[in-house]
C-alpha positions in Angstrom: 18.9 7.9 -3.7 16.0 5.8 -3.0 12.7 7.1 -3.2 9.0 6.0 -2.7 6.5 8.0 -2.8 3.0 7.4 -1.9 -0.4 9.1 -3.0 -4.3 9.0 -3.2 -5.0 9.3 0.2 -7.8 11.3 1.9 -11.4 11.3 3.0 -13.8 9.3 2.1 -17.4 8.4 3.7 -18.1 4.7 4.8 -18.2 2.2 1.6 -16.0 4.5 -0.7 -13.6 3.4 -2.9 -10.0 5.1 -3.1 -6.6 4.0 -4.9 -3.3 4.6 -3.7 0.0 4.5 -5.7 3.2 4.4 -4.6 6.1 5.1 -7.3 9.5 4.4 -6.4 13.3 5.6 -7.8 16.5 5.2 -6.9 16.5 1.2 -7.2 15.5 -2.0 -9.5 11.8 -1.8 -8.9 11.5 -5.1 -10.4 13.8 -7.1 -8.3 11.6 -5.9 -5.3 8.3 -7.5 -3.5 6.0 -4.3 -2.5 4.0 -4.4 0.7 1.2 -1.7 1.8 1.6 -1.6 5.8 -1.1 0.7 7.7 -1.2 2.2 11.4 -3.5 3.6 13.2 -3.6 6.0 15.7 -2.4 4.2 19.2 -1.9 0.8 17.0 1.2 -1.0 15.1 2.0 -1.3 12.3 0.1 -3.8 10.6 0.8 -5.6 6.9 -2.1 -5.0 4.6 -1.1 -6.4 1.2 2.1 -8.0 -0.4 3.1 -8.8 -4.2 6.2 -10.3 -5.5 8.6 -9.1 -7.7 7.1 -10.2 -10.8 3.2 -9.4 -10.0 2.2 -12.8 -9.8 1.5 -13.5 -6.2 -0.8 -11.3 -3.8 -1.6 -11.7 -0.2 -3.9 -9.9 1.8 -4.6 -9.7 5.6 -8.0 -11.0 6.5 -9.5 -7.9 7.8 -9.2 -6.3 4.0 -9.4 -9.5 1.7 -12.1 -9.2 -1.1 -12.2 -5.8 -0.6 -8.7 -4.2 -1.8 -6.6 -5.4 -4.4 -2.8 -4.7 -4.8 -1.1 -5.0 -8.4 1.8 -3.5 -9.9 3.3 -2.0 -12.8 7.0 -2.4 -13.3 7.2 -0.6 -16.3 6.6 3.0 -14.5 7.8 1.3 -11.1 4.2 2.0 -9.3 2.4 -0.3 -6.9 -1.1 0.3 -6.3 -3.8 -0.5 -3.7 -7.4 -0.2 -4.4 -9.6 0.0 -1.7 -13.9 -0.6 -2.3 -16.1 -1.0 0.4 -14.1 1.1 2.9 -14.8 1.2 6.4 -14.3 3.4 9.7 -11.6 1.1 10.9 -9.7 1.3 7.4 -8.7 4.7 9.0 -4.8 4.7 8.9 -1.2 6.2 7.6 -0.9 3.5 4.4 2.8 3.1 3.8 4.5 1.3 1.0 7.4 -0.6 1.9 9.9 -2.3 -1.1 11.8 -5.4 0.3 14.1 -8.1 -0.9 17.0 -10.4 1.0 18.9 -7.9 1.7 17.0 -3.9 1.9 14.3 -3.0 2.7 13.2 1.0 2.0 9.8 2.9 3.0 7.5 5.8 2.0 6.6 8.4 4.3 3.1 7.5 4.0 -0.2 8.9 2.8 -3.2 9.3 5.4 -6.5 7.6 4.4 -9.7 8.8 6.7 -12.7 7.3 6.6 -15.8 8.9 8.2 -19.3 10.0 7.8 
C-alpha cells in the first residue's frame, strides 16, 4: 500500500523557519521525483518545489525561491522542505506528491499557518 506521510506543520509568526518531511512506503522511493504542492484557502493548488529521483535537481516557484529549500534522503525515503523567512501568504495545506511516467501518489497534507 502506498503511503506518504507528511509532518512539521503548524504555527509560526512572520519570518519563522519550519521544516516539513514527508516519508513514504509502499513503493521505490528512489525511482520517484518528489514535489511539495500547497493550497490555500479559496486558491489552487499550486507547485512549490520539485527534486528528481536522484537529488540532483531542484526547482522552486518564484514566490518561495531563496527562501525554502527541498532535498531528500533516499536512504529513509523522506523529502523535506525547509522553509526561513516565512511569510503570511506562506499560509497553506503543504502536500507531498511522488511522481514518475506512469503514478503519481499524494499525502494527505500538513497545515502550515503563519501569523502574528
Amino acid at each position: 500500500q502506498v503511503q506518504l506521510v507528511e509532518s512539521g506543520g503548524g504555527l509560526v509568526t512572520p519570518g519563522g523557519s519550519l521544516r516539513l518531511s514527508c516519508a513514504g512506503s509502499g513503493f521505490i522511493f528512489s525511482r520517484y521525483a518528489m514535489r511539495w504542492y500547497r493550497q490555500a484557502p479559496g486558491k489552487e493548488r499550486e507547485l512549490v518545489a520539485t527534486i528528481n529521483s536522484l537529488g540532483g535537481s531542484r526547482i522552486y516557484a518564484s514566490s518561495v525561491k531563496g527562501r525554502f529549500t527541498i532535498s531528500r534522503d533516499n536512504a529513509k525515503n523522506t523529502v523535506s522542505l525547509q522553509m526561513n523567512s516565512l511569510k503570511v501568504e506562506d499560509t497553506a495545506v503543504y502536500y507531498c506528491n511522488a511522481y514518475d511516467l506512469v503514478s503519481t501518489h499524494w499525502g494527505l497534507g500538513t497545515q502550515v499557518t503563519v501569523s502574528s
